[in-house]
Phi, psi and omega in degrees: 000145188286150130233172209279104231265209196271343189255356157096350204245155204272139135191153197259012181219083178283137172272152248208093153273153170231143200229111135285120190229115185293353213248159160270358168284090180308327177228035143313157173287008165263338148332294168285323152344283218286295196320310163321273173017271190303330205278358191220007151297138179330158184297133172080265190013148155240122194266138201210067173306128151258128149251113184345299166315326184321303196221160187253128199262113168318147151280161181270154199230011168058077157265277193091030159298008200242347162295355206244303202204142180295148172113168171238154194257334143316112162295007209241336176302313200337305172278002170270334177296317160335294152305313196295323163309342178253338199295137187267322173244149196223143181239182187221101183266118189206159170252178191261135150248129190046034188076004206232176151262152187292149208271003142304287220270022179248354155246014156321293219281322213274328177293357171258044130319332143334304186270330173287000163256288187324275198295340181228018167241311198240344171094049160282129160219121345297132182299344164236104185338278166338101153319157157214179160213150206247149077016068168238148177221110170243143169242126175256126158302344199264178175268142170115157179272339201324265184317348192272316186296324171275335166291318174286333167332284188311309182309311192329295181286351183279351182285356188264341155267351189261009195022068134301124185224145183260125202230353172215164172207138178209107183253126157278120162192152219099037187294308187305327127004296165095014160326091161354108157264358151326301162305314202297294173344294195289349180272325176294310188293313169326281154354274205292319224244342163298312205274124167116009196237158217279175255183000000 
């Protein structure tokens, strides 16, 4: 028997969103990023947020046990790895700090070292099976694409272990400002309605 996923339509193979959402703002503008988004995933998706801010995440502290045998040996990750290994689409929300990701989710990022050692330490290839296509919506306070831009940079190469291909980016910024985040939206929802469709 199907059951009946987050998104409301029945199916018996529901495809896996995992939505990482970076900001400590619940209703912030990475917040209306994510929400546009979510709201234009494909028919049937089951949707699943982690938020960073929620819980306080170790760091990686390069024990490089995940070099020897699979897995991290920090417990606090577990059910995220879990999603994240099944999830077909991962989107990514964050606003820019310093040019940076905020530092829950830059020990997200930093915790899939796991998988960068399956691969290029022990030869799993690929360390995670599951394709997936990605997603990032980032927002700035500051004017400029600058910070939106240094993030997909930075994301790129950690998506080649997670076998992730990046099919959308939408940086919002002027936020401190009070910038019309409309268009940004309407690029997001655009995002969410990409995803899931042939290449």
């Amino acid at each position: 028997m199907c059951a009946t996923t987050a998104t409301n339509a029945p199916s018996c193979e529901p495809r896996r969103a995992l939505l990482i959402f970076g900001s400590p703002h619940a209703q912030g503008p990475t917040a209306r990023l994510l929400a546009a988004l979510e709201a234009e995933l494909p028919p049937g998706a089951a949707a699943e947020r982690f938020d960073c801010f929620a819980q306080p995440i170790l760091p990686c502290n390069d024990c490089r046990a995940c070099q020897q045998a699979d897995g991290c040996v920090l417990p606090d990750l577990k059910a995220f790895y879990a999603a994240l290994e099944q999830a077909d689409f991962l989107v990514f929300a964050t606003p820019v700090y310093n040019l940076s990701f905020p530092a829950p989710l830059k020990a997200v990022i930093d915790r899939t070292q796991r998988y960068w050692s399956a691969r290029f330490v022990r030869g799993v290839r690929p360390p995670i099976p599951r394709k997936k296509q990605v997603v990032l919506l980032t927002a700035a306070g500051a004017d400029g694409s600058e910070g939106g831009e240094l993030l997909e940079r930075q994301l790129l190469p950690v998506l080649t272990i997670l076998n992730g291909k990046l099919r959308a980016a939408v940086h919002y910024a002027g936020a401190d400002a009070g910038r019309d985040i409309s268009p940004a939206l309407e690029q997001a929802a655009e995002a969410g309605r990409l995803l899931g469709r042939a290449e």
